[in-house]
N, C-alpha and C positions, 0 to 999 in steps of 0.2 A: 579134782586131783591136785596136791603138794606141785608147787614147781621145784625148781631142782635148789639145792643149799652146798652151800661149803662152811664149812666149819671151822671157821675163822682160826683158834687156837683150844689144841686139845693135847694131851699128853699120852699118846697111846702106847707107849713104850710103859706106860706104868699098871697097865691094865695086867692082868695076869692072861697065859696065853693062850687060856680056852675064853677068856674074855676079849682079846684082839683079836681069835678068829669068829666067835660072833658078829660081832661087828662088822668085821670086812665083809664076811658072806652077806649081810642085810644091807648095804649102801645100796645099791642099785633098788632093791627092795623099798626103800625109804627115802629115794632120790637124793640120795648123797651123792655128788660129785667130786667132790674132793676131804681132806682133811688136812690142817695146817699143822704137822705134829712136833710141837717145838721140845728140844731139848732142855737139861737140867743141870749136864754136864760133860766131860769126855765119853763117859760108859753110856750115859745117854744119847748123845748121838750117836755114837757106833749101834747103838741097837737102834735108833729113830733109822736110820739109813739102811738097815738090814730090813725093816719092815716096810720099807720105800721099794725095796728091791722083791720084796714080795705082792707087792702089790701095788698098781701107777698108781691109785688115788692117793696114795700117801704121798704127800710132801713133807720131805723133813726141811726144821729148821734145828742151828746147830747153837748152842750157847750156852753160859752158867746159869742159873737161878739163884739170884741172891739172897733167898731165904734160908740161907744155909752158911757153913762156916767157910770165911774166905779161904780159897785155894793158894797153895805154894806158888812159888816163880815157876817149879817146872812143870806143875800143872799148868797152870798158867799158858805155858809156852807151849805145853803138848797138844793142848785144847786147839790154840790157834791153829798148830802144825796142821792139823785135823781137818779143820775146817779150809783153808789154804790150801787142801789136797785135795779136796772133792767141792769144791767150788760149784763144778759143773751139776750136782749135785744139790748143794745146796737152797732151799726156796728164800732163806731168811735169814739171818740173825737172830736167834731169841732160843730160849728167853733171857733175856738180859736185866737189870734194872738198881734196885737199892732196896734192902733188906726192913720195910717200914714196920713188917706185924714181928722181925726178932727182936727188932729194937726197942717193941712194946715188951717185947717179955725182960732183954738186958738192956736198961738203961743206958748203961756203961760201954756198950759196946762201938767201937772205934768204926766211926762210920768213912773216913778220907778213904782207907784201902778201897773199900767198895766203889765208892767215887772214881777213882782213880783206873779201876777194874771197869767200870761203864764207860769212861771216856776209853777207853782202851778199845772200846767190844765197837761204840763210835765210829771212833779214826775208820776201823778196819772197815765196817761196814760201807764208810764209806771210799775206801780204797779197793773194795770187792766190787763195787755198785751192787749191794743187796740192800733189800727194805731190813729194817730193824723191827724187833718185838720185845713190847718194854713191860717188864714188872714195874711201877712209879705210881704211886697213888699217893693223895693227900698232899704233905706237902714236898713228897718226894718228887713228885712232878715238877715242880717248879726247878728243883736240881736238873731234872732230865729236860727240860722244857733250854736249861741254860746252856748245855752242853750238846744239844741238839742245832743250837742256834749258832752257836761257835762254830761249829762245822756247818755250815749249811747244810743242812741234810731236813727236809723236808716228807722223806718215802717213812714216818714213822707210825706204827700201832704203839696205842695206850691199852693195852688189853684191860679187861673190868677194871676201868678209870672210874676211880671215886674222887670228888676233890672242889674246892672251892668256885665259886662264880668269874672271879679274875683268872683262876687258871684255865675253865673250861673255855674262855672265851681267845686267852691269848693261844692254845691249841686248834681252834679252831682258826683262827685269824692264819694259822702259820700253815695253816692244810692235815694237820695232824689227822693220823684215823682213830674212832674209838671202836671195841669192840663190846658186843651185849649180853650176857650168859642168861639162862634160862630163870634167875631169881627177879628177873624184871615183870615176872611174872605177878609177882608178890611183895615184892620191893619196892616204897616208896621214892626212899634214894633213886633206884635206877630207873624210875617211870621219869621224875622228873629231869634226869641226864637227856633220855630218850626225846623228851619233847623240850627243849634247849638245843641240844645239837643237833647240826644241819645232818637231815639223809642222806645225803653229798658224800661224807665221810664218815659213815658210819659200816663196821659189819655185827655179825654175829658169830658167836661161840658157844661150845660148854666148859672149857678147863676142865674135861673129864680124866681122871675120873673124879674128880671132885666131887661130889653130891650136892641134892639141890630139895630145899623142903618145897610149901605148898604143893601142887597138884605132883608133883616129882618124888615125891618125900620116898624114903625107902627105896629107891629102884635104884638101878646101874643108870650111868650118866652113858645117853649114847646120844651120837648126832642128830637122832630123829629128833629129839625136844627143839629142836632150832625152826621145826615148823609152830611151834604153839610159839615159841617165840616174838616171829614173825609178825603173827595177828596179833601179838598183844602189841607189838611198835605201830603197825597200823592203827589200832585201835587208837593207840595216843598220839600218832603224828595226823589223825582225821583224814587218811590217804588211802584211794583201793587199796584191795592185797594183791593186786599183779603189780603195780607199781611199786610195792614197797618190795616185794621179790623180786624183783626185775633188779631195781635199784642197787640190793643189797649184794646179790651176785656179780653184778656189775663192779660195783666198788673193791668187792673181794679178788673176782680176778685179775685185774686190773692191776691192781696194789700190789699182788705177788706176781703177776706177769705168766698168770695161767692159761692155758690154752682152752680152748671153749670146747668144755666134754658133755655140753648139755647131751 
């Protein structure tokens, strides 16, 4: 029998909504306990927190995705407002981060704003006391690794961290979490993240609805693949799988300060 999983970071507000209530009906079904469901932006969170209200296992987190065109001041400000009002609500920060795969498409594009919009999401995060969840891969990390460190702020996810040897190690030295999506399944890259960083700080996700090839190819991204996930981290960290489940849930709730719905 599966032990139970949470689902590090998923977008379920983007799912369409005969596909979020798939989902929710199969948790229990699939031992899902939870779902980390981060925002995109203001509309996204209002509907992350309306789907929170439909169901406890959703946890919303509230924040911009920088993969997108920087927001106005009074965006900006409304967002915050947002966030600032349902605190009590809130599980997280995120997703937040720097814009790495638009800037592969626009060269040109004006990266300070963004910057400037991270340390902003930062400060807050840590004037709320919530963990933060970061978009930063490559050498964007190293930006987020800097501005993380300014603020002391140590409660942070690197959600699907991709990125050099110097960066993975100064994340780790600092406590940083990474999270794992289901292409580690098939993924060179991410076998060898898996067996580099400590289990310690480590969880797992799908970034659904994202899609995922090898054995996934074709299907709807749902929290169950976080069990094949699992075994394949054990596989490569040479650790039982009740320990590496144990482990993994542990770190998840923990990090976002969940209450134990095993």
């Amino acid at each position: 029998m599966d032990s139970f999983i949470i689902d590090a970071h998923i977008h379920l507000d983007m799912y369409t909504q005969e596909e979020q209530t798939e989902i929710i009906k199969s948790l229990k079904r699939h031992h899902v306990s939870s779902l980390i469901s981060v925002s995109n932006n203001l509309a996204s969170s209002i509907s992350n927190l309306r789907l929170a209200e439909r169901c406890s296992a959703v946890k919303p987190a509230f924040g911009f995705h920088p993969e997108q065109e920087i927001p106005n001041d009074n965006d900006i400000a409304d967002l915050i407002q947002f966030i600032d009002s349902n605190l009590d609500r809130a599980i997280a920060v995120g997703e937040v981060g720097l814009p790495y795969y638009k800037r592969q498409e626009n060269s040109n594009l004006m990266v300070k704003p963004y910057i400037e919009l991270l340390e902003l999401f930062i400060r807050k995060a840590k004037e709320w006391n919530k963990p933060i969840v970061l978009h930063a891969v490559y050498d964007d990390a190293t930006i987020a690794c800097d501005l993380l460190e300014k603020y002391s702020i140590t409660n942070a996810q690197f959600h699907w961290f991709k990125g050099d040897k110097p960066t993975m190690e100064r994340m780790s030295q600092n406590g940083y979490f990474i999270s794992i999506t289901p292409d580690v399944m098939y993924e060179r890259e991410i076998n060898q993240l898996v067996n580099k960083y400590p289990i310690t700080h480590m969880m797992v996700e799908t970034d659904g609805p994202w899609q995922f090839a090898g054995p996934f190819i074709n299907q709807l991204t749902h929290p169950k693949m976080i069990h094949k996930s699992i075994k394949q981290i054990a596989t490569i960290k040479k650790m039982p799988l009740p320990d590496v489940q144990e482990q993994l849930y542990v770190n998840t709730s923990q990090f976002f300060h969940l209450k134990n719905d095993k």
